[in-house]
N, CA and C atoms as a LAMMPS dump frame, in Angstrom:
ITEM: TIMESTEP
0
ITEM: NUMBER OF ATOMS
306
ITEM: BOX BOUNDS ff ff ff
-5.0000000000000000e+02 5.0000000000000000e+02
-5.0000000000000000e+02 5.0000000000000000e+02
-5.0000000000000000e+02 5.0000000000000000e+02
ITEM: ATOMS id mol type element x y z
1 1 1 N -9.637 5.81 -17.564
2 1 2 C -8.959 4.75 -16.852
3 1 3 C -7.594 5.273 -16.436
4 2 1 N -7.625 5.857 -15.057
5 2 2 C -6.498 6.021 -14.578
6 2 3 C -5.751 5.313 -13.601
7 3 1 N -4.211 5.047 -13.514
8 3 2 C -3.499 4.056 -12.915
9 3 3 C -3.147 4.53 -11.946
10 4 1 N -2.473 4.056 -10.84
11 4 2 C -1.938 3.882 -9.576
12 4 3 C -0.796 3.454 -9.307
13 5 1 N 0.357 3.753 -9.382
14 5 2 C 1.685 2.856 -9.141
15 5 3 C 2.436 2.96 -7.981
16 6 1 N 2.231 2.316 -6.867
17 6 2 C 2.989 2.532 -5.411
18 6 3 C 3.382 0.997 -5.203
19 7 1 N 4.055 1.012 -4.005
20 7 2 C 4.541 0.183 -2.79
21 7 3 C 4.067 -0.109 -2.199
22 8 1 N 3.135 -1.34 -2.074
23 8 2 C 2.163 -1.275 -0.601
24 8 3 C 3.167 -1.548 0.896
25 9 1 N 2.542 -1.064 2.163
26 9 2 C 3.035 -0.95 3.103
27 9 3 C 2.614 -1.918 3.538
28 10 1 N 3.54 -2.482 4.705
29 10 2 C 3.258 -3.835 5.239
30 10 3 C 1.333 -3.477 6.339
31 11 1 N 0.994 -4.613 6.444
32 11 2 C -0.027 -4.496 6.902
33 11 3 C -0.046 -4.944 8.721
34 12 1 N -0.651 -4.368 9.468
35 12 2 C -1.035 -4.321 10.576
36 12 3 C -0.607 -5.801 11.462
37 13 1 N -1.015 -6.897 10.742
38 13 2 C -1.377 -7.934 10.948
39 13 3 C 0.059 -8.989 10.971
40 14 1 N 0.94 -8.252 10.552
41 14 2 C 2.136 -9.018 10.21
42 14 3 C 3.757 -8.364 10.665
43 15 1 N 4.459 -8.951 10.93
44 15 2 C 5.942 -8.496 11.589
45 15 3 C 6.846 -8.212 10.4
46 16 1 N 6.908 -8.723 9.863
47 16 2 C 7.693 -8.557 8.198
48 16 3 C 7.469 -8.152 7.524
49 17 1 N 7.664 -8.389 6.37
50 17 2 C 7.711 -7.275 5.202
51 17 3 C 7.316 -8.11 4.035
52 18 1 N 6.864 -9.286 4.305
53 18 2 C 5.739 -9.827 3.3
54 18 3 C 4.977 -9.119 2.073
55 19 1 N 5.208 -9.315 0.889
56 19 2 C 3.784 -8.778 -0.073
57 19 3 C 3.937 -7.515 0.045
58 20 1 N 5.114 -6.564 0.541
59 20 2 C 5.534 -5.444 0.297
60 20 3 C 6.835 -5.013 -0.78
61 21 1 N 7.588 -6.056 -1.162
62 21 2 C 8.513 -5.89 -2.149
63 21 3 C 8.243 -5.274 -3.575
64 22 1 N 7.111 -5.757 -3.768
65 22 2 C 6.415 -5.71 -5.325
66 22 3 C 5.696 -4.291 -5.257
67 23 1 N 5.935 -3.542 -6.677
68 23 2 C 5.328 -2.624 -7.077
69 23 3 C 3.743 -2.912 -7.7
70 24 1 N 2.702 -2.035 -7.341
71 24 2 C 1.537 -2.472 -7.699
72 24 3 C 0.944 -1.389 -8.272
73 25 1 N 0.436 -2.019 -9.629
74 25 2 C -0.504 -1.34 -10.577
75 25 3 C -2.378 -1.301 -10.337
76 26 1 N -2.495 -0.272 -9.854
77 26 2 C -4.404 -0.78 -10.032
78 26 3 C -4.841 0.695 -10.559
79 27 1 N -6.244 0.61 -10.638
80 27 2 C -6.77 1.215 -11.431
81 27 3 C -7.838 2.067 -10.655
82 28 1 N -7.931 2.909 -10.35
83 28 2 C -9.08 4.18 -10.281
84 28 3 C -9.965 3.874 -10.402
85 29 1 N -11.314 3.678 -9.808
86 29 2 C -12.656 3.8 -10.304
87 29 3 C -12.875 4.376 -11.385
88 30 1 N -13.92 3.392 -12.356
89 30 2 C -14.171 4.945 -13.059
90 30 3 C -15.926 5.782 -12.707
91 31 1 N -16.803 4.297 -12.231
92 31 2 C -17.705 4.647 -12.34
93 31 3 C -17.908 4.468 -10.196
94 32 1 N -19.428 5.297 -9.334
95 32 2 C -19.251 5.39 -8.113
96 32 3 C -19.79 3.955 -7.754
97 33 1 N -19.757 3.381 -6.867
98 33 2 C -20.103 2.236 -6.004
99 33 3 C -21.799 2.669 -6.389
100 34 1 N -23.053 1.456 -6.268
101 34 2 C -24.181 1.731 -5.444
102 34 3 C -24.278 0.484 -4.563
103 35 1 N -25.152 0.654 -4.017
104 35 2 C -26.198 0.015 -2.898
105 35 3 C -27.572 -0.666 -3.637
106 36 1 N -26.959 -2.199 -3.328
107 36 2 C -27.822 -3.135 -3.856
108 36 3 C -29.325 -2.96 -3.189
109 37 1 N -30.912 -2.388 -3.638
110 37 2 C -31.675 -2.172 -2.959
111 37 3 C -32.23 -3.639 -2.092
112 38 1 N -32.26 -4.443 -2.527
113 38 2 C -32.429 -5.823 -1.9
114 38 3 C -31.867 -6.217 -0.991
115 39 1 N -30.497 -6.454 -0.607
116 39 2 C -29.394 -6.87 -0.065
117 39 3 C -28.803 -5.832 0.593
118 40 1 N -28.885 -4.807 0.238
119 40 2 C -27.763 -3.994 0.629
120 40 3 C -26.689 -4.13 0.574
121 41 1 N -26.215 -4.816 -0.198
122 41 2 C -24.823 -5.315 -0.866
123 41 3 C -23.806 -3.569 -1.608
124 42 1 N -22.718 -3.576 -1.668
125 42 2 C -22.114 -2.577 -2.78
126 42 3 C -21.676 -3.296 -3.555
127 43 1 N -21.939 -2.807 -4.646
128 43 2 C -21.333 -3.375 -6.078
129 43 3 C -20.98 -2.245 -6.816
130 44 1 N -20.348 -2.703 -7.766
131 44 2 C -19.517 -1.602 -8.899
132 44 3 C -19.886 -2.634 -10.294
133 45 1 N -20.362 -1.744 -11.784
134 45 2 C -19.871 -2.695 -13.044
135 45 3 C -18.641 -2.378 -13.356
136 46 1 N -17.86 -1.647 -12.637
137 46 2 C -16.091 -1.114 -12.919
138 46 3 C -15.571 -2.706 -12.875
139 47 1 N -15.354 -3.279 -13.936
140 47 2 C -14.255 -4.415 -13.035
141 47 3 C -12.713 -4.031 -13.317
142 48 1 N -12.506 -2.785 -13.605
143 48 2 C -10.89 -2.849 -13.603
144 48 3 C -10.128 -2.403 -12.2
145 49 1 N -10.745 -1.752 -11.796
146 49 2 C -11.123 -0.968 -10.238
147 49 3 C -11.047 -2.329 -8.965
148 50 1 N -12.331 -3.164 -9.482
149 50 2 C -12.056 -3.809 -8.274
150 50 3 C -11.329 -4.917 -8.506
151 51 1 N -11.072 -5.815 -10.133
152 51 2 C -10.701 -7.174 -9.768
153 51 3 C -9.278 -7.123 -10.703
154 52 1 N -8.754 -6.083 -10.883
155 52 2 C -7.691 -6.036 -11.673
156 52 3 C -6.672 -4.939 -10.581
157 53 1 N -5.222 -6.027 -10.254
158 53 2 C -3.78 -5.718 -9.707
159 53 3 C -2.693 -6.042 -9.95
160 54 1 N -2.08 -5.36 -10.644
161 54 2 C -1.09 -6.351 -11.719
162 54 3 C 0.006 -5.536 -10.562
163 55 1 N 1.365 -6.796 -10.455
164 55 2 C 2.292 -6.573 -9.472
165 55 3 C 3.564 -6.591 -10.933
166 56 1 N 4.484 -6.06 -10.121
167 56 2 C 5.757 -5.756 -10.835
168 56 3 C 7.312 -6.04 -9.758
169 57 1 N 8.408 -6.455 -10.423
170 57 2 C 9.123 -6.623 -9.535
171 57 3 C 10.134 -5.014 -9.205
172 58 1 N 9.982 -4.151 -10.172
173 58 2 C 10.134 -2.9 -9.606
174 58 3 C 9.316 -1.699 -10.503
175 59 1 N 9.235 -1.003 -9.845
176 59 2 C 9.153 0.879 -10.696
177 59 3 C 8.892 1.18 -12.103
178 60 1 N 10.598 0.706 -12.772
179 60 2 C 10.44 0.744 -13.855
180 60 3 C 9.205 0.045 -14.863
181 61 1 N 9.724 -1.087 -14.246
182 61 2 C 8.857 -2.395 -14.76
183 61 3 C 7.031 -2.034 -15.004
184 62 1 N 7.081 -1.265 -13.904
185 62 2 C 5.412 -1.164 -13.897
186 62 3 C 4.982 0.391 -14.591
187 63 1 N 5.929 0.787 -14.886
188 63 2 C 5.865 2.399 -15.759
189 63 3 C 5.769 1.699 -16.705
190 64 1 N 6.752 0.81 -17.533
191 64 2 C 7.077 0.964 -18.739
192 64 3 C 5.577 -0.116 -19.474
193 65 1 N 5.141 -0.826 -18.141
194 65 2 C 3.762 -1.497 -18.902
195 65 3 C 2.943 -0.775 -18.793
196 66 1 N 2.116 0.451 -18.153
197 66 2 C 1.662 1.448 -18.176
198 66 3 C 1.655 1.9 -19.564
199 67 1 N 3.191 3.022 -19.915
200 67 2 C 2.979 3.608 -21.135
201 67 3 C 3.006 2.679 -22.429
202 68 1 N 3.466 1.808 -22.076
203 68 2 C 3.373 0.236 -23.194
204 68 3 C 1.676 0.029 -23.705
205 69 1 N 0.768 0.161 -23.092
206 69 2 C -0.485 0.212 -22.849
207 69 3 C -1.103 1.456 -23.086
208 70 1 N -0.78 2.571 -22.972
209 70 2 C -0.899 3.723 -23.022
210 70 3 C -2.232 3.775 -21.755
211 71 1 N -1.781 3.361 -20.544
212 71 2 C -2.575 3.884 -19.623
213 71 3 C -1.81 5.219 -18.721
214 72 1 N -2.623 6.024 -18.312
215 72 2 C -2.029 7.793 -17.785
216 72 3 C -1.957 6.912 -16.309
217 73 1 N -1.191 7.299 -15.815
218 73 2 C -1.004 6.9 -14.296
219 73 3 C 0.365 8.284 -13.754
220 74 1 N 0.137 7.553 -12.249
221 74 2 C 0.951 8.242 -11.224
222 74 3 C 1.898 7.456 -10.254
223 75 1 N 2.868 7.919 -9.568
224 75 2 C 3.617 7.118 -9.355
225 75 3 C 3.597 7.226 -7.749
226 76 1 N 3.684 6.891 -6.919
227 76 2 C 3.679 7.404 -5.825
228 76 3 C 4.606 6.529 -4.991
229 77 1 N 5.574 6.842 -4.477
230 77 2 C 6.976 6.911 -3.939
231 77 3 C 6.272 6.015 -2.449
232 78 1 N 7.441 5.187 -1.665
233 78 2 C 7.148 5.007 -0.442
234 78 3 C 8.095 5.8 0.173
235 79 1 N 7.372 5.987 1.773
236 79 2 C 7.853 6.767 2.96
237 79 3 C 8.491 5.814 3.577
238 80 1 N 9.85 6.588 4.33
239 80 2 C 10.115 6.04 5.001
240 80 3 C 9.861 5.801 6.783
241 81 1 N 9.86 4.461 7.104
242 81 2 C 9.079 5.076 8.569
243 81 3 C 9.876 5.615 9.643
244 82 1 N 9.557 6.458 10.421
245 82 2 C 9.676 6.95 11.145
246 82 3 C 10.215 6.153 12.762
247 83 1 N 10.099 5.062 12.547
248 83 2 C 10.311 4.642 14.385
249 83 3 C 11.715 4.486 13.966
250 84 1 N 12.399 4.24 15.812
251 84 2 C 13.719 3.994 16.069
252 84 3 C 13.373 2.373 16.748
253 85 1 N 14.246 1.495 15.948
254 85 2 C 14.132 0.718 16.953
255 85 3 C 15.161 0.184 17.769
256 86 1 N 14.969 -0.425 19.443
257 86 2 C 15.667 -0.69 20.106
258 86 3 C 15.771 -1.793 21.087
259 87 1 N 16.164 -2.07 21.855
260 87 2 C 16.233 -2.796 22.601
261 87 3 C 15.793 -2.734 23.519
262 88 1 N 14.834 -4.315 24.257
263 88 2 C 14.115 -4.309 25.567
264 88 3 C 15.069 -3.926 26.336
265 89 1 N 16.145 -4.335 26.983
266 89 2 C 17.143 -3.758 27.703
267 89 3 C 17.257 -2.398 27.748
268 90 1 N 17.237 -1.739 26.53
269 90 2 C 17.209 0.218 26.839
270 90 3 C 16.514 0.416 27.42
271 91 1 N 15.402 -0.276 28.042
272 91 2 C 14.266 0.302 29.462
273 91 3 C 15.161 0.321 30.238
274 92 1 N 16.221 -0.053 30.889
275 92 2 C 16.703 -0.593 31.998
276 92 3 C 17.966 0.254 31.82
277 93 1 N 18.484 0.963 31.483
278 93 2 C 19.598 1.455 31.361
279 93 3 C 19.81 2.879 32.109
280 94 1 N 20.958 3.089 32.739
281 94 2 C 21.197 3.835 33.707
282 94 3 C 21.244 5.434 33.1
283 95 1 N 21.41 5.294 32.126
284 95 2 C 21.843 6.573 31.616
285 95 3 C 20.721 7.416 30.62
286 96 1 N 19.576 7.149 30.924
287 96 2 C 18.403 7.67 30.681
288 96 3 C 17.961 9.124 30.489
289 97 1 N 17.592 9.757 29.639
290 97 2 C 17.06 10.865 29.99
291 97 3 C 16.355 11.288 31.191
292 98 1 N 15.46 10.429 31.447
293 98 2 C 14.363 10.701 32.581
294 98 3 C 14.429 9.147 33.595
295 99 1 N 14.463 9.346 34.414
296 99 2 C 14.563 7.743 35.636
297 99 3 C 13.226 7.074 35.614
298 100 1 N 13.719 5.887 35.277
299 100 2 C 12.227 4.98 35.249
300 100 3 C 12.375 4.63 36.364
301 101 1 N 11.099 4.777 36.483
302 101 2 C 10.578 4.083 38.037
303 101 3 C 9.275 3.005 37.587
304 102 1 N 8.901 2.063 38.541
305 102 2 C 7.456 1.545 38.571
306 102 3 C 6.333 2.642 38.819
């Protein structure tokens, strides 16, 4: 049973930064997915994997219940992103690298 400790990144679907503050603990598979022959359903008997996410309000917090527990985990840092952001108006501005045209 190995742990997981990151930052989730905001999701696709949203402008803010919602449900990204919190540090999150989950757990590794331990055993592989199959394929329900009937249904064709996936299932797992892992339930720590799929129905267990314990949130933390930082880092520490979620290390120290980790080794409190004596579960082995990893920590994994967030990135920072990469865009610049700016203003609709900077389309329009005279002093451009390259001249916008239509």
């Amino acid at each position: 049973m190995f742990a997981r400790i990151f930052k989730p990144s905001k999701t696709a679907m949203q402008s803010g930064k919602a449900k990204s503050a919190a540090w999150v603990l989950e757990f590794d598979p331990e055993f592989a997915k199959r394929v329900d022959p009937l249904m064709g359903w996936t299932s797992s008997s892992d339930t720590q994997s799929t129905q267990v996410r314990l949130t933390f309000e930082s880092k520490e917090q979620a290390v120290a219940y980790a080794k409190n527990h004596g579960i082995p985990h990893q920590v994994f840092e967030p990135t920072s992103g990469k865009r610049t952001l700016k203003a609709y108006s900077d389309n329009f501005t005279s002093n451009r690298r390259m001249p916008w045209t239509h």
